[in-house]
C-alpha positions as YAML, in Angstrom:
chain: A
units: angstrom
residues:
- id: 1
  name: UNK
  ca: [22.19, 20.09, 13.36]
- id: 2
  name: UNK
  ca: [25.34, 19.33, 15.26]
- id: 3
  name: UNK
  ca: [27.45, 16.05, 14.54]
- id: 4
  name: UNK
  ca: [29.65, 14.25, 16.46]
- id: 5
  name: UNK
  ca: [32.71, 12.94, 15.41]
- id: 6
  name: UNK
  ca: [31.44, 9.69, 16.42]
- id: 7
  name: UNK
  ca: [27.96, 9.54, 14.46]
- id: 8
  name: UNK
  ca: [29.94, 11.16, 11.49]
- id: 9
  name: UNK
  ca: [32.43, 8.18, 11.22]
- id: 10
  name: UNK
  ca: [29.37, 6.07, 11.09]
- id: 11
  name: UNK
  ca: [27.80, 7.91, 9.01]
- id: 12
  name: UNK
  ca: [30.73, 7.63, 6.48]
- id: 13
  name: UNK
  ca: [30.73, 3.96, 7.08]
- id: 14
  name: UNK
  ca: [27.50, 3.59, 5.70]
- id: 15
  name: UNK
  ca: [27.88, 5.66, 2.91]
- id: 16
  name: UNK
  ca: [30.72, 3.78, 1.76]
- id: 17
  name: UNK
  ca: [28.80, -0.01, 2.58]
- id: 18
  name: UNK
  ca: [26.24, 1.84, -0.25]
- id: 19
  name: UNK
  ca: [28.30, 2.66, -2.44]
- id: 20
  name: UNK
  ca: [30.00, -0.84, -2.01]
- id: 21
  name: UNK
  ca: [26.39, -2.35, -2.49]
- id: 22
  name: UNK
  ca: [25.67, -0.58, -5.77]
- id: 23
  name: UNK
  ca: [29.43, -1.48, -7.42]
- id: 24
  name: UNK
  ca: [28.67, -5.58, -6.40]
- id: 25
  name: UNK
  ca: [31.35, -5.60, -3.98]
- id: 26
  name: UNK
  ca: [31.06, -6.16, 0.01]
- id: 27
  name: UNK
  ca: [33.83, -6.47, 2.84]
- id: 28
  name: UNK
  ca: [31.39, -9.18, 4.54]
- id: 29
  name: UNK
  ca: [32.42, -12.92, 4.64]
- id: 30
  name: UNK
  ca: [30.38, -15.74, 6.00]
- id: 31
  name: UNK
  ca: [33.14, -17.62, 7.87]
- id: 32
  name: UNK
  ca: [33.88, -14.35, 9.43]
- id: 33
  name: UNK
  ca: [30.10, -13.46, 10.16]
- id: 34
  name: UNK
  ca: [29.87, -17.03, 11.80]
- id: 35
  name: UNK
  ca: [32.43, -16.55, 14.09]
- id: 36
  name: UNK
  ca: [31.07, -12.76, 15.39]
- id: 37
  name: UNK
  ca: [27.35, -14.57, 16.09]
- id: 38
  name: UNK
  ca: [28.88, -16.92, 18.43]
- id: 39
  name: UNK
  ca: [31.53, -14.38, 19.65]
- id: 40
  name: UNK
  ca: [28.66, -12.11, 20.34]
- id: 41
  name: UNK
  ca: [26.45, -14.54, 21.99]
- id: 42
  name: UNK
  ca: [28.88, -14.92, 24.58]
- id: 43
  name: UNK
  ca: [29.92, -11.30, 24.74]
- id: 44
  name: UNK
  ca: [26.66, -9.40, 23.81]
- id: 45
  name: UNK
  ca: [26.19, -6.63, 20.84]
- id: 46
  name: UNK
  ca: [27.32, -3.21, 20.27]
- id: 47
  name: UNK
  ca: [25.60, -2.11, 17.21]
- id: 48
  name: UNK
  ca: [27.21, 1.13, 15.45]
- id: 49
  name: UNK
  ca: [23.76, 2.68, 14.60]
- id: 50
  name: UNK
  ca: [20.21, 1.83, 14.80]
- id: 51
  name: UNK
  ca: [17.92, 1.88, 11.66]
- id: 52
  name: UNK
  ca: [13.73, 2.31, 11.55]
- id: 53
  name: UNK
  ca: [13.03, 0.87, 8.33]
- id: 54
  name: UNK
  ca: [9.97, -0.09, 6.58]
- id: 55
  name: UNK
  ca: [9.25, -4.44, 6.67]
- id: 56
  name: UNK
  ca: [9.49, -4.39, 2.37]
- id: 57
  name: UNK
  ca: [11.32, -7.77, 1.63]
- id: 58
  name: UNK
  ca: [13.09, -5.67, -1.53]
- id: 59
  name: UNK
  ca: [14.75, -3.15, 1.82]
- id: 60
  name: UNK
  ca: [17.56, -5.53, 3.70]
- id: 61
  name: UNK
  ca: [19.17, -2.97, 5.53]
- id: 62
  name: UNK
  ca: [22.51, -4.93, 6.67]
- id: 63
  name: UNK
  ca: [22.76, -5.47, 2.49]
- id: 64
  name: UNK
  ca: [21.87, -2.43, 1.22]
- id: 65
  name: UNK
  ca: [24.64, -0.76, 3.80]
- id: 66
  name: UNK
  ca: [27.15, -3.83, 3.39]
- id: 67
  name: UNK
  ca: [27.16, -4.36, 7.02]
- id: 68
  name: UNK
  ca: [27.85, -7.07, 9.45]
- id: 69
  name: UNK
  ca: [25.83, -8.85, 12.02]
- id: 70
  name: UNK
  ca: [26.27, -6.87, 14.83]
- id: 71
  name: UNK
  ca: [26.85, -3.52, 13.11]
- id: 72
  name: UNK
  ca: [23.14, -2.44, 13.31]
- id: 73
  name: UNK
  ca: [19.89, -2.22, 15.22]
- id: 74
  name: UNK
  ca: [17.00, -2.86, 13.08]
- id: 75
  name: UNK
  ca: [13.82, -2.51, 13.61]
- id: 76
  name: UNK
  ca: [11.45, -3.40, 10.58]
- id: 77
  name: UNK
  ca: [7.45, -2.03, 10.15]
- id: 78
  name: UNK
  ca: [5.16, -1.09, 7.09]
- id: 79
  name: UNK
  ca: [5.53, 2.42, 6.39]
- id: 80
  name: UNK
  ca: [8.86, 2.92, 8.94]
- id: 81
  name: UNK
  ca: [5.81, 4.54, 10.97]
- id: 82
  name: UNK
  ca: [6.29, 5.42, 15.17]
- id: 83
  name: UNK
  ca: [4.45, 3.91, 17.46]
- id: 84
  name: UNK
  ca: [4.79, 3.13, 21.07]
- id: 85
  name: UNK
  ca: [6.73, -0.04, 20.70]
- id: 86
  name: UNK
  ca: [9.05, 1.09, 18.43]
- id: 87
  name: UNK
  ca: [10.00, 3.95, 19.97]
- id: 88
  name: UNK
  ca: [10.27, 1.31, 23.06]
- id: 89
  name: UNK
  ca: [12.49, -0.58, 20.68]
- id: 90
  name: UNK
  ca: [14.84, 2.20, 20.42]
- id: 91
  name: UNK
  ca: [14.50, 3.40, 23.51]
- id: 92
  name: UNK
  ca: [16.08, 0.43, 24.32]
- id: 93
  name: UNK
  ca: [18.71, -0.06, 22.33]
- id: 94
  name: UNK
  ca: [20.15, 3.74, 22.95]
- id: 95
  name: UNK
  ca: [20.03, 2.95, 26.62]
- id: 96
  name: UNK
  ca: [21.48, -0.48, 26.81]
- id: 97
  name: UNK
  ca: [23.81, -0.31, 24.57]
- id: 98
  name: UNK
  ca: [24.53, 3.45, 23.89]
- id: 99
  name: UNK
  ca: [24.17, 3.67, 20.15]
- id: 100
  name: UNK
  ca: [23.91, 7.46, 19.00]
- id: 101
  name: UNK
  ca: [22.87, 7.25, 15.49]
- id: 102
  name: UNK
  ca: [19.40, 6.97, 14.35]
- id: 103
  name: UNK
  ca: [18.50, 6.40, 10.55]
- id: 104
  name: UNK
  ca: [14.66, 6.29, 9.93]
- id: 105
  name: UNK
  ca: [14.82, 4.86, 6.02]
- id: 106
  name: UNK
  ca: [11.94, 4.69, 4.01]
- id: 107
  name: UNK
  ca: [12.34, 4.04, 0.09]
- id: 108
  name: UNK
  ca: [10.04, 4.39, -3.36]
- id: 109
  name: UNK
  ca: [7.15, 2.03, -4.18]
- id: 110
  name: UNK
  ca: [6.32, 1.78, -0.36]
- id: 111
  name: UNK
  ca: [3.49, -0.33, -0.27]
- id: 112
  name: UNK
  ca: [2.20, 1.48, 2.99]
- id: 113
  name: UNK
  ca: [2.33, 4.64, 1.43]
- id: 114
  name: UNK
  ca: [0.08, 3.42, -1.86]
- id: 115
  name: UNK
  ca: [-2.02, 1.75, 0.84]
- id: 116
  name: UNK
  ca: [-2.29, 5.03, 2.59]
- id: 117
  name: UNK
  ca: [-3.49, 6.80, -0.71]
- id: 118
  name: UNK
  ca: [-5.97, 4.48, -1.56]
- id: 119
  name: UNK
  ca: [-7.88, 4.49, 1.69]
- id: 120
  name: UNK
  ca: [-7.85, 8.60, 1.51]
- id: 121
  name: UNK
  ca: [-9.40, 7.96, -2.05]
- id: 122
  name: UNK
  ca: [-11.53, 5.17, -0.87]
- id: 123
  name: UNK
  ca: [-12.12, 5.12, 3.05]
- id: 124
  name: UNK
  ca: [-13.62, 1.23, 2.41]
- id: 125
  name: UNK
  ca: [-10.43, 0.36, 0.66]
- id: 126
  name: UNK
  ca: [-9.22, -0.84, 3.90]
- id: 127
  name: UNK
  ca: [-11.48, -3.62, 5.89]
- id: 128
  name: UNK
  ca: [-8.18, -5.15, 8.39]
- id: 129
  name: UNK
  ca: [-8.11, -2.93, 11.69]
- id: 130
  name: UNK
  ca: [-4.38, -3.54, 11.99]
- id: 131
  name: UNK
  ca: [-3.55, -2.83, 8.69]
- id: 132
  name: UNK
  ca: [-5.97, 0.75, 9.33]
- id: 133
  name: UNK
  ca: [-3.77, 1.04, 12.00]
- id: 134
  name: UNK
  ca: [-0.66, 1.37, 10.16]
- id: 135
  name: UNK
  ca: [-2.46, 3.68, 7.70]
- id: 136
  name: UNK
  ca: [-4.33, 6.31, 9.73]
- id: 137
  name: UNK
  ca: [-0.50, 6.97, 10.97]
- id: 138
  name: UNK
  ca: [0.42, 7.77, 7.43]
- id: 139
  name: UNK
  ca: [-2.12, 9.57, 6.27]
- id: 140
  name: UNK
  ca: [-2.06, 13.24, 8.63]
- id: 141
  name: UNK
  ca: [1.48, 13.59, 7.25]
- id: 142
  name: UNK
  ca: [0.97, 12.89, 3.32]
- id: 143
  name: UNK
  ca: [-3.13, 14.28, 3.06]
- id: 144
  name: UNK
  ca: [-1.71, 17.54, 2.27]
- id: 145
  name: UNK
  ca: [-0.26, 16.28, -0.68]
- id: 146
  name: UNK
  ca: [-3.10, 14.56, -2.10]
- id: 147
  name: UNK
  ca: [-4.88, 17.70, -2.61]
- id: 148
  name: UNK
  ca: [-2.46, 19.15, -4.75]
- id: 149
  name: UNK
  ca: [-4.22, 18.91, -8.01]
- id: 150
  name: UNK
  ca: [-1.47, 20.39, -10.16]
- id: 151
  name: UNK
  ca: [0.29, 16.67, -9.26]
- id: 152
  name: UNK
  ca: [0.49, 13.53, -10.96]
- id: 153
  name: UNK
  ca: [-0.33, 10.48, -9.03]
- id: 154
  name: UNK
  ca: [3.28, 9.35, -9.15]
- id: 155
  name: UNK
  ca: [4.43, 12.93, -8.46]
- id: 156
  name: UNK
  ca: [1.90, 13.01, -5.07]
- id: 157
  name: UNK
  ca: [2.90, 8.91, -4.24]
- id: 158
  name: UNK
  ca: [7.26, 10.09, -4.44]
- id: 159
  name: UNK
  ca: [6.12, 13.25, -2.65]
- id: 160
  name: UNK
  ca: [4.50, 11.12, -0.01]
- id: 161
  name: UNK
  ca: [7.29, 8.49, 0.55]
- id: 162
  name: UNK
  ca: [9.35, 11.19, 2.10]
- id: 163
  name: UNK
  ca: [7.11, 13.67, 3.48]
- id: 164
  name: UNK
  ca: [6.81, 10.36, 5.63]
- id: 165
  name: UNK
  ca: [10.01, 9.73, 6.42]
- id: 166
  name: UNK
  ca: [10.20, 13.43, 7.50]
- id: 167
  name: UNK
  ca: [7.61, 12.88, 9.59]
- id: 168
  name: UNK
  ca: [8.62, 9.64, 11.01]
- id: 169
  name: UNK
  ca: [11.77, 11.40, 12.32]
- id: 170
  name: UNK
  ca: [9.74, 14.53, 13.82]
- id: 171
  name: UNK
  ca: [7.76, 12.09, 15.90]
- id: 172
  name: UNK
  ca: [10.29, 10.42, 16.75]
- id: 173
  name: UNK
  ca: [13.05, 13.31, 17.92]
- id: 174
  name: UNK
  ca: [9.72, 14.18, 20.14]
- id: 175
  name: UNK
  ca: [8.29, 10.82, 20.87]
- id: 176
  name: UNK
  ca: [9.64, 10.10, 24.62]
- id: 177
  name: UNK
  ca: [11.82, 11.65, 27.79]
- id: 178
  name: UNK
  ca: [14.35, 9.58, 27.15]
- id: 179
  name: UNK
  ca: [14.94, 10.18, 23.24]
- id: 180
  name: UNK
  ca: [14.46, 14.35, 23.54]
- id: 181
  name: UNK
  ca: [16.80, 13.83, 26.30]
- id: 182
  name: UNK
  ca: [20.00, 12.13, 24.50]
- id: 183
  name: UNK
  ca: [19.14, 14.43, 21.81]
- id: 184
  name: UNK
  ca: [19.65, 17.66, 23.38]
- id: 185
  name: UNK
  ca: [22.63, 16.82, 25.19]
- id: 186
  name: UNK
  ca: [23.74, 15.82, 21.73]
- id: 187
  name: UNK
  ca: [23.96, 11.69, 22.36]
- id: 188
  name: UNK
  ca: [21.16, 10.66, 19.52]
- id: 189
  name: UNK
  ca: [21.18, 12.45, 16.25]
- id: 190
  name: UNK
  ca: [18.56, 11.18, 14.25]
- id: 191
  name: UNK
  ca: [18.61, 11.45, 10.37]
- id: 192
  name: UNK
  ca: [16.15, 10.14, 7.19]
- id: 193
  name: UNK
  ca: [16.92, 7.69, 4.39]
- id: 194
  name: UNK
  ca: [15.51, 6.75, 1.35]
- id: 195
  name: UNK
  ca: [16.21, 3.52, -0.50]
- id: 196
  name: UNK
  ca: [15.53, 3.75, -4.26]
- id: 197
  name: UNK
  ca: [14.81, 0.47, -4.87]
- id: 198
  name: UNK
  ca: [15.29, 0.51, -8.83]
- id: 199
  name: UNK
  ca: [18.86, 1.55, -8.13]
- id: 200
  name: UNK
  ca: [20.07, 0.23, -4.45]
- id: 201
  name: UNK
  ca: [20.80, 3.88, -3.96]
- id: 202
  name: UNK
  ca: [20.79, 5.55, -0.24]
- id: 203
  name: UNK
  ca: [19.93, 9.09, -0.43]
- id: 204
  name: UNK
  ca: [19.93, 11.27, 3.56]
- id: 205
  name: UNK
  ca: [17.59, 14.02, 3.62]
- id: 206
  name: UNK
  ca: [18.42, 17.21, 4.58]
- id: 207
  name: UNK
  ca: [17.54, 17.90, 7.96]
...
């Protein structure tokens, strides 16, 4: 995969808002963060990179990356799974406001995931449509994995949290025109993450 110089600096960026986040330290400051909302609300946003994360309240993104308001695009939903209005979602903010990085971040313990392994185990584990919804787009991408018997359950539920957030990006580097577009003329790169929420700790996958 080919990097711009331009999704590499913001790349870096992040890396070092993590590692700012795990040592207690942060470059934000709320006086300062006041002003940019009402600077912005006049002038509009110009977020450095936007971010498909899962909706777990231990997973705030513009924390975990020591970032600013303004600095990212996030969009939040149980099991950072694709679907049509997400995709709209980014669709939107790549062509309004240009933003070449794409991070689709996913992290241990995901709820949606265990969810997603208990309905394959129990099909009546699950009586909300919505929340079936959610799962049935899990659960082609981590089945696989459940029928490895050799595996723990803890082994097959880690597996799972990023055979997801491999597939998440897939989808999504195929999802529309638009995004396969800006991606082979090289103006959306789109990488995973996952959060280890016992340590903070923002790991990319290998493409």
């Amino acid at each position: 995969m080919k990097i711009t110089e331009s999704v590499n600096k913001v790349l870096e960026e992040l890396k070092a808002g993590n590692a700012r986040f795990l040592q207690g330290e942060s470059n934000q400051c709320l006086h300062s963060s006041l002003k940019k909302l009402k600077d912005f609300a006049e002038t509009g946003q110009l977020p450095k990179a936007i971010i498909l994360c899962c909706s777990d309240s231990r997973a705030p993104v513009e924390m975990i990356f020591d970032q600013d308001i303004g600095d990212l695009f996030v969009i939040r939903v149980a099991g950072n799974i694709v679907a049509p209005s997400l995709v709209g979602s980014i669709e939107f903010a790549a062509s309004t406001f240009g933003t070449e990085l794409v991070i689709v971040m996913g992290h241990s313990q995901c709820g949606a995931i265990r969810a997603t392994l208990s309905h394959i185990e129990d099909p009546q584990a699950i009586s909300s449509e919505n929340i079936h919804d959610i799962v049935s787009r899990i659960k082609p991408h981590i089945f696989p994995i459940t029928q490895m018997r050799d595996l723990s359950y803890e082994e097959k539920f880690t597996q799972a949290v990023e055979a997801n957030i491999r597939a998440s990006v897939g989808q999504l580097s195929s999802s529309s025109r638009l995004i396969e577009d800006l991606v082979s003329k090289g103006k959306m790169t789109i990488f995973g993450a996952k959060l280890d929420l016992a340590t903070g700790k923002i790991d990319f996958l290998e493409a």
